[in-house]
N, C-alpha and C positions, 0 to 999 in steps of 0.2 A: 411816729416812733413808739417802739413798745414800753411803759410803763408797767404794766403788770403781768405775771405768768401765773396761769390757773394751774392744778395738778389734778388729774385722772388720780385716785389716792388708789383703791384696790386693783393690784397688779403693776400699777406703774409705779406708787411710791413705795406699797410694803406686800408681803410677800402674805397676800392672804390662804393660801392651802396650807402652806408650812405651819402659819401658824395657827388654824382654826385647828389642822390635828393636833399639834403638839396638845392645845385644851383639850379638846376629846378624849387627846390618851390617858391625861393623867386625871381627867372628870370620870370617864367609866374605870381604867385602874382601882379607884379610890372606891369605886363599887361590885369592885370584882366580876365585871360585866367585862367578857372578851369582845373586841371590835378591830372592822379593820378601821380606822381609825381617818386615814385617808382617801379610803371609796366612802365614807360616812360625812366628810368635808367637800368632798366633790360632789355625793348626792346632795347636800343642803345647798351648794353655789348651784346646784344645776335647776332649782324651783327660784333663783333671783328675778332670771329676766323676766320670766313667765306671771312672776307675783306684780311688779310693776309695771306690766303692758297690761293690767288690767285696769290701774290706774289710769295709764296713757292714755287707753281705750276709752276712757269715759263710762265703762262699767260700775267703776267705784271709786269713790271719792279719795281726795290724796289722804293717806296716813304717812307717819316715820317708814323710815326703814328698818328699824329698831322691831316693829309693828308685822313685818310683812318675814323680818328673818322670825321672830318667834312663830307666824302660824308657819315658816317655813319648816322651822325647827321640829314641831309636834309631827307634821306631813311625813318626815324623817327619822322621825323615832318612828315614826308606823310602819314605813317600810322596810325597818329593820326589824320590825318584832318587838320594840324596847317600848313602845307605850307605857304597859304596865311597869314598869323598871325606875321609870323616873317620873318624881312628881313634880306638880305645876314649882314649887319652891325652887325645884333643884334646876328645873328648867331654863327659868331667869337668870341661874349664876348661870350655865352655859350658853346660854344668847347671849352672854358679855362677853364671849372669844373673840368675836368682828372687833373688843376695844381693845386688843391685846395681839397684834399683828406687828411681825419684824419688819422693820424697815430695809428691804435690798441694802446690799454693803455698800453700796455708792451714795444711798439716796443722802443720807445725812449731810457728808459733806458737798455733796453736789446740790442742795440747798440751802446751805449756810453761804456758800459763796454767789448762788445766784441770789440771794438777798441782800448782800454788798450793793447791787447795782438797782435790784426791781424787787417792787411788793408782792410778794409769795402766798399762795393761797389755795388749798383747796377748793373745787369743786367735783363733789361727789355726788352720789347718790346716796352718801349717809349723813344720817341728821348730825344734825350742830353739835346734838348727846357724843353720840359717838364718836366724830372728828376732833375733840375736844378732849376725850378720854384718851384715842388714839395718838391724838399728838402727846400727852402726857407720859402713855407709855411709851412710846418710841424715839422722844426727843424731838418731833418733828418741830422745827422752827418757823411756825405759818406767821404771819403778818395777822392775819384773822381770818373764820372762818365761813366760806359760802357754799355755794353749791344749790341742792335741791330744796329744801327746806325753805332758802327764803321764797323760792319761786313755786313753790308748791306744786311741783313738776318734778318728771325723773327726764335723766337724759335718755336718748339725743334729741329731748325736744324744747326748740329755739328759747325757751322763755328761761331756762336754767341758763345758759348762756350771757342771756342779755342780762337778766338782774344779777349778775353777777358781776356783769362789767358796770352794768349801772350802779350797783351798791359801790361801789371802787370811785363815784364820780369819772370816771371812763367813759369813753366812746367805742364799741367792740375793737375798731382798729386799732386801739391802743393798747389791745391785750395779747397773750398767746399763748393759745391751749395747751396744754404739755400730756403728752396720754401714749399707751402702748396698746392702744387701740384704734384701728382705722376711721371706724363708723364712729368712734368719739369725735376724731378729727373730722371728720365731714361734715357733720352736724355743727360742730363749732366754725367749721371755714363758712357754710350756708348761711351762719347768724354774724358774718363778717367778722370773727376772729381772726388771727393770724394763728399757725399750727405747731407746732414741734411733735417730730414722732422720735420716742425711743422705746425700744425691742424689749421685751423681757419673755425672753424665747421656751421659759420653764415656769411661766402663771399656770399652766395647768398640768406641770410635769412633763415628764420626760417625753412621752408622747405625743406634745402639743403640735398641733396643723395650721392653727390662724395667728396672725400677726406676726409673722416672721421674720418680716420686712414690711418697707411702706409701701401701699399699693399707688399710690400717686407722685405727682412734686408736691410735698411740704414744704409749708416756709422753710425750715431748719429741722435734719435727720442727723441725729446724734448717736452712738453706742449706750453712752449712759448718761446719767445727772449730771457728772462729771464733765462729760465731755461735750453738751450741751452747756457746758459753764461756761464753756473754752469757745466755744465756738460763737455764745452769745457774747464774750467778754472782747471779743474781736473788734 
């Protein structure tokens, strides 16, 4: 029996593009620096994976992610030009937009009521800092918070899995991954999780090609938080 649901948080709980621009906008605005605002959110999310397979890889040792979006962040101001534009100070408040991310219109209630029945929780690939800040801003109602950090691991690799179910006193089968990501779920079904996929068919706008649907049988394929409430509350 499942006892606890993990959360995929970027893309499946909040709407991370929407809101790393909206920061952008009103951060260069405020500097009278014109930006597309959103090819400037998409290039910083596009150095994420690439920054933590280097960890994976055994190249370099684990740091936050707090750690790897800042030298992400500097990499991106370079490629726009804006190096010079913005200093190390100014910097820091905008590496805080990842704590300042909308929650989808579903996620809130479609987590308030799967926490009626099971213990709710992140696992991310963002540190404690940030999951912490982020549920703050966005109301998110976690039970407490896991993910990479304690495991000192990024996903999809097994060890963020496990100590996440082991920190819970859990057994993996007594948990279920929740993500609108495939390769999240697989890596959590291989570390014997149980799965849940739900769609969020606009994590990278309007153009998006992956994860459109589920590429396999999940335990449980739901529309939304919601509806994965409904389906779990069966």
């Amino acid at each position: 029996m499942v006892k606890a649901l993990l959360f995929d948080v970027f893309g499946t709980v909040v709407d991370w593009r929407t809101g790393v621009a909206q920061e952008a906008k009103a951060f260069f605005a405020d500097r009278g620096i014109s930006v597309d605002t959103t090819a400037f959110a998409d290039a910083w999310r596009a150095k994420y994976q690439p920054a933590m397979e280097r960890v994976r890889a055994g190249s370099r040792g684990y740091v936050p992610l707090d750690v790897l979006h800042r030298e992400n962040l500097d990499a991106t101001l370079a490629d726009f030009g804006l190096s010079a534009s913005v200093d190390p100070a100014a910097r820091t408040n905008l590496n805080r937009a990842w704590e300042k991310l909308p929650p989808w219109p579903d996620s809130l209630m479609g987590l308030t009521t799967l926490k009626s029945k099971y213990a709710i929780a992140p696992c991310s690939n963002g540190s404690i800092a940030m999951m912490t800040w982020l549920a703050r801003y966005g109301g998110l109602p976690w039970d407490t918070v896991l993910g990479a950090e304690i495991a000192r691991a990024y996903k999809p690799q097994p060890a963020v899995y496990l100590a996440s179910a082991s920190a819970l006193g859990l057994v993996p089968s007594e948990v279920m991954m929740v993500a609108a990501h495939n390769n999240d779920l697989a890596a959590a079904r291989a570390a014997g999780l149980k799965t849940a996929f739900v769609p969020r068919p606009t994590e990278h706008g309007p153009g998006q090609t992956s994860d459109l649907e589920p590429d396999t049988d999940w335990d449980v394929m739901a529309s939304d938080l919601n509806d994965l409430a409904r389906k779990l509350g069966e």
